[in-house]
C-alpha positions as CSV (number, residue, x, y, z in Angstrom):
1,X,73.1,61.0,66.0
2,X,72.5,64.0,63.9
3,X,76.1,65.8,63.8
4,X,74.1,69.0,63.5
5,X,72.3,68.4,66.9
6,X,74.0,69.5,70.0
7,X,74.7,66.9,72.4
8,X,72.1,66.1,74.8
9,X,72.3,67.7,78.3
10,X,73.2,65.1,81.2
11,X,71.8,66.5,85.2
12,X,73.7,65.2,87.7
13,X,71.4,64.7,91.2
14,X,73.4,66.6,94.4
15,X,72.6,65.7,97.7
16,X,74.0,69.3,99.2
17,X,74.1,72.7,97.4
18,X,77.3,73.3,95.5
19,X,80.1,75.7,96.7
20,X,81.0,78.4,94.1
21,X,84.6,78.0,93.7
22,X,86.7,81.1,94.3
23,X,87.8,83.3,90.9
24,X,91.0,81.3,89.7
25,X,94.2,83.8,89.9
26,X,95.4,84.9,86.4
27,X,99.1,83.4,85.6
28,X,100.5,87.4,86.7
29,X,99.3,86.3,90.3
30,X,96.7,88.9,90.1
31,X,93.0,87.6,90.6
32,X,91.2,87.8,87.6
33,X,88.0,89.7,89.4
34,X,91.0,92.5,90.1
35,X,89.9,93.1,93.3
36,X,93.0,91.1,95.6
37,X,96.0,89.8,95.5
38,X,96.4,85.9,95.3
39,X,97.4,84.6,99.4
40,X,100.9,84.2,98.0
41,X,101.5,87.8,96.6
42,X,99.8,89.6,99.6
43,X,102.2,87.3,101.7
44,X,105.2,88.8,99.7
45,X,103.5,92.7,100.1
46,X,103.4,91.7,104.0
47,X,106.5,90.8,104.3
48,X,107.8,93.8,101.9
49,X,106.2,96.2,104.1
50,X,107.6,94.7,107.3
51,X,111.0,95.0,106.2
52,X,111.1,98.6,104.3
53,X,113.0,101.0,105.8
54,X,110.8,104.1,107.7
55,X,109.9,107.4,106.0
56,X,112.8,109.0,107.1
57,X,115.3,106.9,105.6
58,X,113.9,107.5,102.3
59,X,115.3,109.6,100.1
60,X,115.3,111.3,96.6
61,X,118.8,110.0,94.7
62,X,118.0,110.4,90.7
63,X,115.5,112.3,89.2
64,X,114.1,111.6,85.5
65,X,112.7,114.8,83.8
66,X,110.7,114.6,80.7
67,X,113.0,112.3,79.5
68,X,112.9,111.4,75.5
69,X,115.3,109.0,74.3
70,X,115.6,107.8,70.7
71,X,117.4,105.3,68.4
72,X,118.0,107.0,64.8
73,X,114.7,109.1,63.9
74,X,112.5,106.9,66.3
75,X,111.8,108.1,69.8
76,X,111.7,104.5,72.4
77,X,110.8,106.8,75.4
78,X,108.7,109.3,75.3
79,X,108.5,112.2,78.0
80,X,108.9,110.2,81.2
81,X,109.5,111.8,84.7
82,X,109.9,109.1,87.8
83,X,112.3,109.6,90.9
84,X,114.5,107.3,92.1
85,X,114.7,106.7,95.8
86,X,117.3,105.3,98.1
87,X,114.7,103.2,100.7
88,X,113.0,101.9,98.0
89,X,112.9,99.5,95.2
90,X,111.3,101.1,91.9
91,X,110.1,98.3,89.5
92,X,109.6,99.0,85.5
93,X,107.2,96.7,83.7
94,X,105.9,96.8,80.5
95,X,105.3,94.6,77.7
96,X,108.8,93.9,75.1
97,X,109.4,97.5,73.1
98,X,107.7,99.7,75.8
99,X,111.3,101.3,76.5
100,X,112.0,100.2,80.0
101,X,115.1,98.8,79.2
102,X,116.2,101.4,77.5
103,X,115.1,104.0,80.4
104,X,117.4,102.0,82.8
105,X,120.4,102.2,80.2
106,X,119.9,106.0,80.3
107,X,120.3,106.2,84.0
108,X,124.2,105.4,83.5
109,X,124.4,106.7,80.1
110,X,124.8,103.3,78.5
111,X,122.5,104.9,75.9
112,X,125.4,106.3,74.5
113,X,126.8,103.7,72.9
114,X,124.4,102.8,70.4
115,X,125.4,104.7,67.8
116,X,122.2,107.1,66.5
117,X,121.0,107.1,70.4
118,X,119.6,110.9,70.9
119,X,118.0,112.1,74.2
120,X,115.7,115.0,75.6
121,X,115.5,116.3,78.6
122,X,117.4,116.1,82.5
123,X,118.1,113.1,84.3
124,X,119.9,114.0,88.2
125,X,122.0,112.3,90.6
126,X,121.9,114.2,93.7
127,X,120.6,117.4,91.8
128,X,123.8,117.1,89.7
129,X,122.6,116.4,86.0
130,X,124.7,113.2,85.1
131,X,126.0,114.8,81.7
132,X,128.1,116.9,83.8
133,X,129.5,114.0,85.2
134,X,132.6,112.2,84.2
135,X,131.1,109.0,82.5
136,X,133.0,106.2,84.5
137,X,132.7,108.1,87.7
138,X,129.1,108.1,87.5
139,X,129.1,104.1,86.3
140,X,130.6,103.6,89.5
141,X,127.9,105.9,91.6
142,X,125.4,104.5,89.1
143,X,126.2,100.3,88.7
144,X,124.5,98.3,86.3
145,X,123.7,94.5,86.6
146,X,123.1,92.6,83.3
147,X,120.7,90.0,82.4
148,X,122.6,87.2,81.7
149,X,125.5,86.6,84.4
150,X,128.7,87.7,83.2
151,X,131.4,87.0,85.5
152,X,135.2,88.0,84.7
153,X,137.3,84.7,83.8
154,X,139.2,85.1,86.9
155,X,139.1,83.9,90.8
156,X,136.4,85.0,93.0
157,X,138.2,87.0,95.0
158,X,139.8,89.0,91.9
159,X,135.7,89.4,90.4
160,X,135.3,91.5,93.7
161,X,138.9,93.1,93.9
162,X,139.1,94.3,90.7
163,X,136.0,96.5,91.3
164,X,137.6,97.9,94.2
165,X,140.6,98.6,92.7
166,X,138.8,100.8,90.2
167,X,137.4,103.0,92.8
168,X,141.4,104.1,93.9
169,X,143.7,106.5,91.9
170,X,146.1,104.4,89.9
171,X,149.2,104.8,93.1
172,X,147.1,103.5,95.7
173,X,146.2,101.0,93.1
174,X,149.4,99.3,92.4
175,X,150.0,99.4,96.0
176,X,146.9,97.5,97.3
177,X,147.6,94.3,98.4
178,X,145.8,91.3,99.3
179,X,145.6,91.8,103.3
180,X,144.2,95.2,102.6
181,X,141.5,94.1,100.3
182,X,140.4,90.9,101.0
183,X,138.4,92.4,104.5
184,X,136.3,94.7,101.5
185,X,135.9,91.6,99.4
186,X,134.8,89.6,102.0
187,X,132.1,92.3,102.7
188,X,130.8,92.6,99.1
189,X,130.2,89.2,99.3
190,X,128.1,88.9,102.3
191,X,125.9,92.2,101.1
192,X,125.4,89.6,98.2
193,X,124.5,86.8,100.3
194,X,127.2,84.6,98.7
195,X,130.3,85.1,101.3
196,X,128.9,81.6,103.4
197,X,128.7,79.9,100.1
198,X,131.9,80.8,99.0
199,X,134.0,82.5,101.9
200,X,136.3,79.6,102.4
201,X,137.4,79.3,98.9
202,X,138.0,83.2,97.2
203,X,140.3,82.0,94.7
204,X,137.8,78.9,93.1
205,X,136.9,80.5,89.6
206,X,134.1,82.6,89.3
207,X,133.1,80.2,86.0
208,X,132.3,76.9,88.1
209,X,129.7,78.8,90.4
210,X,126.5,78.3,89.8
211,X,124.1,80.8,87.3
212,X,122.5,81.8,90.6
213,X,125.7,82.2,92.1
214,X,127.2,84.0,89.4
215,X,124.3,86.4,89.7
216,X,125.2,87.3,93.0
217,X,128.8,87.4,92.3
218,X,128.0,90.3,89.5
219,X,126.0,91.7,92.6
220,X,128.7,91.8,94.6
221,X,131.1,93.1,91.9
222,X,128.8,95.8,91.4
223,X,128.4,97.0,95.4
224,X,132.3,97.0,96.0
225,X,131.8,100.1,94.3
226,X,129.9,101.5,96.8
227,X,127.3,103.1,94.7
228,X,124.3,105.4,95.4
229,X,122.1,103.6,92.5
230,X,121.9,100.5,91.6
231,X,120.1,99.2,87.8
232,X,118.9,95.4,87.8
233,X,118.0,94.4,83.9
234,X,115.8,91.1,84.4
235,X,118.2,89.6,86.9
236,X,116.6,86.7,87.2
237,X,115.3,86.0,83.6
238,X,118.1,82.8,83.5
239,X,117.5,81.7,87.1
240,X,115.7,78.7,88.7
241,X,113.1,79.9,91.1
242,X,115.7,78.9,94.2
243,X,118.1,81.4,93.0
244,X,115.5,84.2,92.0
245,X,114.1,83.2,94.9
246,X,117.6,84.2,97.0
247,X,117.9,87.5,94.9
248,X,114.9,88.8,95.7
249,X,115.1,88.7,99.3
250,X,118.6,90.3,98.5
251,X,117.1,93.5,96.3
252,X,114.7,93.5,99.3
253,X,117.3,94.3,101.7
254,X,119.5,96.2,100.1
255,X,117.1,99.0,99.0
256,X,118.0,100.9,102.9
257,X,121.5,101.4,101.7
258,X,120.9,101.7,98.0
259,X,118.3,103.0,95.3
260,X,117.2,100.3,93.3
261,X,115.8,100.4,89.8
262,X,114.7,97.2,88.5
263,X,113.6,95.8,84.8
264,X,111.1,92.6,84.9
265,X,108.8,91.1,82.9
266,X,107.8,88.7,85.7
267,X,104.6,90.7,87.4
268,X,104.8,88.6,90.3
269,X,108.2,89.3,91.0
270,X,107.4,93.3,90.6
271,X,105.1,93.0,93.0
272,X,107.8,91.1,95.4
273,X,110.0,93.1,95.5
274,X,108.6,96.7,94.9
275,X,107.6,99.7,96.8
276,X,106.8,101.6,93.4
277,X,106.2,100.6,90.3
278,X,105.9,102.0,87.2
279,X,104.0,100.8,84.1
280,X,105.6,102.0,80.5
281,X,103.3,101.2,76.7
282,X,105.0,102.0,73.8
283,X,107.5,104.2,75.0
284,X,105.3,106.1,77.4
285,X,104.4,106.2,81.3
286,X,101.2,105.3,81.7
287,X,101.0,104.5,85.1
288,X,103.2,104.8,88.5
289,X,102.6,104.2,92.1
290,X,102.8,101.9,94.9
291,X,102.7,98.1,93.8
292,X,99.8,97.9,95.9
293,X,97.5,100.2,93.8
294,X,99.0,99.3,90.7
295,X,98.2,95.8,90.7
296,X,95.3,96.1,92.5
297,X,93.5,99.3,91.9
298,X,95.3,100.6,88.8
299,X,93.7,104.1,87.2
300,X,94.3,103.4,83.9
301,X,92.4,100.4,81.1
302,X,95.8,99.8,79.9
303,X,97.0,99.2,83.4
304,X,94.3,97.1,83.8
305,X,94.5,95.2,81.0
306,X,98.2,94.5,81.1
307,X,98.0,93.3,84.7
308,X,95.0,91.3,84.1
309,X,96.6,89.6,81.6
310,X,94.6,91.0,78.4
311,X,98.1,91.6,76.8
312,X,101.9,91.8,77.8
């Protein structure tokens, strides 16, 4: 046969019409006609929306005013104003170098430490502007929990205590015992959903849990502090879906008692676990709103195209 010819067509004979098959769901779990949800995701939305906390228990604890932020003479973030609200969980997504990451950091002031890091404009923690607050107190009202699990080489039990310890003057401190602070460790650890796995042996080392474990463990760390706000930076990025699968339900619930500010690249997972989401391109916002609307009805083509799968 000619290679230049095309192939010749072959007709197959069907006894019944054929069935259109339904538009296959793009790998983000949105459908690629953009016009619902895959079952799974709406699934996760119903069950979001079951669980989140009424109207009234909602409430405004940061605020983000035209924030710039900048590394050297570039500028990562560019004029972004989102609140943060206790009741809710706010997700940030955005392909690698849109500045979400960096956003978070600011939230806590761990911008600071990259030497060259400027900044523009007001960022609030209960109408207080957190420059005016001492640095570690607001770490402690403002916890962040890293990417990568990073347990302190020590028991369980002391992962937990040592973040309580930090929240009492130095006195009180060196007089805490055990009796008076394992009852608050205990508790840390069921917020976390790890006190059943772990409960009956606090002083096992933190290092032979489990990455999903040690996740939760960091979680745990981080609540003993009681904060108003807490930052997750892809959480589950090193996780097997099991685990993820057990954090998520835990962001889920914890957003009644705390604000929560969360950094993925997994779009499924946003819309999981969000009420809000918001959508940052090269530094700036170009989208936020419920995860409903964003992944389903987003405003903007960049929106579009992201959650579609066009780029990201």
């Amino acid at each position: 046969m000619d290679p230049l010819m095309p192939p010749p067509v072959r007709r197959i004979a069907l006894d019944r019409e054929p069935t259109v098959a339904p538009p296959r769901p793009a790998p983000n779990g949105v459908a690629t006609n953009g016009s619902a949800a895959t079952a799974p995701v709406a699934a996760a939305a119903r069950s979001r929306a079951a669980s989140k906390p009424p109207v009234s228990a909602v409430r405004e604890r940061m605020s983000i005013e035209s924030v710039w932020l900048a590394y050297g003479e570039k500028w990562v973030v560019r004029d972004v104003s989102l609140p943060v609200r206790q009741g809710e969980v706010l997700a940030l997504i955005g392909a690698s170098g849109s500045g979400k990451t960096t956003l978070l950091r600011s939230l806590n002031r761990l911008t600071e430490i990259t030497a060259g890091a400027g900044r523009a404009g007001r960022i609030t923690l209960d109408g207080q502007d957190i420059h005016e607050l001492e640095v570690n107190d607001l770490r402690r009202r403002v916890t962040m929990v890293f990417q990568q699990p990073n347990p302190f080489p020590m028991s369980i039990y002391e992962n937990v205590a040592y973040a309580l310890r930090e929240r009492t003057d130095s006195g009180r401190r060196r007089r805490a015992r055990r009796a008076q602070l394992e009852p608050k460790v205990r508790e840390a650890l069921q917020r976390a959903g790890l006190h059943d796995e772990v409960g009956d042996d606090l002083d096992r080392s933190a290092l032979a849990l489990s990455g999903g474990q040690q996740q939760r463990l960091c979680i745990a760390r981080a609540l003993a502090a009681e904060p108003e706000v807490l930052l997750l930076d892809e959480p589950c990025s090193a996780l097997d879906p099991i685990s993820t699968a057990v954090i998520e339900e835990l962001v889920i619930g914890l957003r009644e008692s705390v604000a929560v500010v969360i950094v993925t690249h997994n779009l499924q997972q946003a819309f999981r676990v969000a009420d809000h989401v918001a959508f940052m391109h090269l530094g700036e916002l170009v989208e936020y709103g419920a995860a409903e609307q964003v992944f389903d009805r987003p405003t903007q083509q960049r929106t579009r195209d992201y959650v579609s799968g066009v780029f990201g």
